[in-house]
N, C-alpha and C positions, 0 to 999 in steps of 0.2 A: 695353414701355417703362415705365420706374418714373413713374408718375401724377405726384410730387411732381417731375419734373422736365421744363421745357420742350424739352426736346431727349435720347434718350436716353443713358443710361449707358452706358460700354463700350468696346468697340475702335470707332474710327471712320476708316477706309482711306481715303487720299486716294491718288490715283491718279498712277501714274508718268507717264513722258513719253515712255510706248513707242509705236510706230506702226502696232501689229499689234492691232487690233481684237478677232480672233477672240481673239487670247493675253488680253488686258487681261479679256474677259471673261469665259473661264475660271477670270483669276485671282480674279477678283471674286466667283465661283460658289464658289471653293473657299476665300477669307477668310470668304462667307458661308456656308457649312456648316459653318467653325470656331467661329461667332458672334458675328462680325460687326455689330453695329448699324445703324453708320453709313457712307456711302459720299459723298465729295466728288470732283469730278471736276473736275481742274486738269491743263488742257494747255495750253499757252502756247503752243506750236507750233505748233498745228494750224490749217488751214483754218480757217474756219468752216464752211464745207456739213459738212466731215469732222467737224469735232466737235459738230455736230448730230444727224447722224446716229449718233454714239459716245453720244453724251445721249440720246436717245432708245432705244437698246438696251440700255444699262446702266440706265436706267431701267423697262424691262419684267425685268430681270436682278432690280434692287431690288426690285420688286413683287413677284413671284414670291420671292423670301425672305424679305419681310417687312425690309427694310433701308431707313432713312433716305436720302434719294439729296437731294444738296445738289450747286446749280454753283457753281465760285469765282468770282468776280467781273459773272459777267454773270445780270445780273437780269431782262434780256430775255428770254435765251435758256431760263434757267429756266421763265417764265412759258410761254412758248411751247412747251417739250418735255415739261411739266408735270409739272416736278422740287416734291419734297416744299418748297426751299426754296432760297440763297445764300449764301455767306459773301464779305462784301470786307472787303479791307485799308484802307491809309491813300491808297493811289494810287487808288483805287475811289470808285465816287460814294459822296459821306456817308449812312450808315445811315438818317438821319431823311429824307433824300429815297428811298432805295431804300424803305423802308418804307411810303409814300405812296403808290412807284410799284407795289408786290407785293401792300401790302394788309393784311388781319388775319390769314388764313390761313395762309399761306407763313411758313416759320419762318426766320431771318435771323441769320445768324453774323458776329461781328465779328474781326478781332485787334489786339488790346492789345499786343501786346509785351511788353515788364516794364513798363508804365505804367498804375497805380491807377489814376490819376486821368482817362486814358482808359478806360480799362472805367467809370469812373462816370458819364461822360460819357454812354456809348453806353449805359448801361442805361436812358437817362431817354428814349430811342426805342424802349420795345420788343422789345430784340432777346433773341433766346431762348438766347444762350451767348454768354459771351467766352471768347477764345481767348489765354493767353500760350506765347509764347515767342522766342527758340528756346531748350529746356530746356536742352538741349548740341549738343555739335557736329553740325551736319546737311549733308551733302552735295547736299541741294535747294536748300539757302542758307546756303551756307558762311559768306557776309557778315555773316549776322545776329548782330544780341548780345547775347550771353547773358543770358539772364534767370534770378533769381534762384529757388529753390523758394517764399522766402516771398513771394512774388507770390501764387502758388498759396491759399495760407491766406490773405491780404488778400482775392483775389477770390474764396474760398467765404465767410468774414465779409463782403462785399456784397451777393452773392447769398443767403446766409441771413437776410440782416434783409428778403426780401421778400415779396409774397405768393406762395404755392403756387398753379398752380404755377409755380416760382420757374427764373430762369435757371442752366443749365448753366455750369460752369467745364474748360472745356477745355485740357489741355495739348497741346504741339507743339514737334517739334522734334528730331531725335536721339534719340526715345525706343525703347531696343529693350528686350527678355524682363526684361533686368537691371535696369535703370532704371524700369521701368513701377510697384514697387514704393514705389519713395520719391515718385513724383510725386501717388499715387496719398497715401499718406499726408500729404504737405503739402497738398493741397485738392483736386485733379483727380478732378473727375466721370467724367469721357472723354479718353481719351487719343490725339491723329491720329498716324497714323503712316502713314511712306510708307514710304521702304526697310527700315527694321525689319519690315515685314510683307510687300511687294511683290519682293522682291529676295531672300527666302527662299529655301531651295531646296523645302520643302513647307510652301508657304501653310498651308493648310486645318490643320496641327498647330500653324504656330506662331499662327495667328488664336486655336485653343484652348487655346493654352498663355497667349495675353495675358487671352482672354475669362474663365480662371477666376479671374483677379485682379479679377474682380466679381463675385461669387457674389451678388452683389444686382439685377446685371443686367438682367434679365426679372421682375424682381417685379413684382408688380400694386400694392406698398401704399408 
């Protein structure tokens, strides 16, 4: 992880809404041999015993790569499966109370949307990335609306006026091979990505093919 950032740089995989366990975590073995940073694990579907037990494998999966392993919304079940950390949205308990209830440890993602003035909000609890979007069109949330790139550069101008080390700026949203370029140029640290990377036909290349658009990635400095 680069030191100067609370959350790392990179590809950071968010998980489909497949129901095949063994598959998901294959696919997660072969985004993280492309290199893979980060992994959040969003399934709306599921059980909870079942996606307890899916958190809990994908997280010995993380370990074992050395990958960031975040749950989306639930901050219990993080605690409990002993995920690196969460990310909630606006429908989720508010950040300054998830933060009380996880602690100083556990690293805690927010998403903004195209709203500054929510990412300033949420920086004043702590949280170690905000997240905009959706950059363009996404088939996980077709609804969403679009946010602009210069979001991106307002919330790396946030994020740089703090202390190191300083919060992540995360993009989201319809980001595939092509795109990964300009988002990355207007402000994005890390870039999430679901069917851009999970819907591939050979993960593990295109994880290496997003990963070299950080060739600062793994730096120590």
């Amino acid at each position: 992880m680069n030191n100067n950032l609370r959350f790392p740089r990179g590809l950071y995989g968010v998980t489909p809404e497949w129901t095949d366990a063994d598959k998901l975590d294959q696919a997660v073995r072969a985004a993280a041999r492309g290199g893979m940073t980060g992994l959040q694990l969003r399934h709306k579907t599921a059980t909870p015993a079942w996606r307890k037990a899916l958190a809990r494998r994908l997280r010995d999966t993380c370990q074992e790569y050395g990958v960031v392993f975040m749950i989306n919304d639930d901050w219990r079940l993080a605690l409990e499966v002993g995920a690196d950390g969460v990310h909630v949205g606006r429908e989720d308990d508010a950040p300054e109370l998830v933060r009380r209830e996880i602690g100083p440890k556990l690293l805690l993602g927010v998403s903004c949307y195209a709203d500054i003035s929510l990412a300033t909000k949420h920086l004043a609890h702590e949280v170690d990335y905000i997240a905009f979007g959706a950059m363009f069109s996404s088939q996980t949330k077709p609804l969403a609306p679009p946010a602009p790139l210069s979001v991106l550069t307002d919330g790396q101008a946030l994020c740089q006026a703090m202390p190191h080390p300083r919060p992540t700026v995360v993009a989201i949203g319809g980001i595939g091979v092509s795109q990964a370029g300009s988002v990355i140029q207007a402000g994005a640290d890390t870039i999430a990505v679901v069917g851009g990377l999970f819907a591939s036909p050979n993960i593990e290349e295109t994880a290496r093919t997003f990963s070299a658009k950080f060739p600062d990635a793994h730096s120590k400095t």
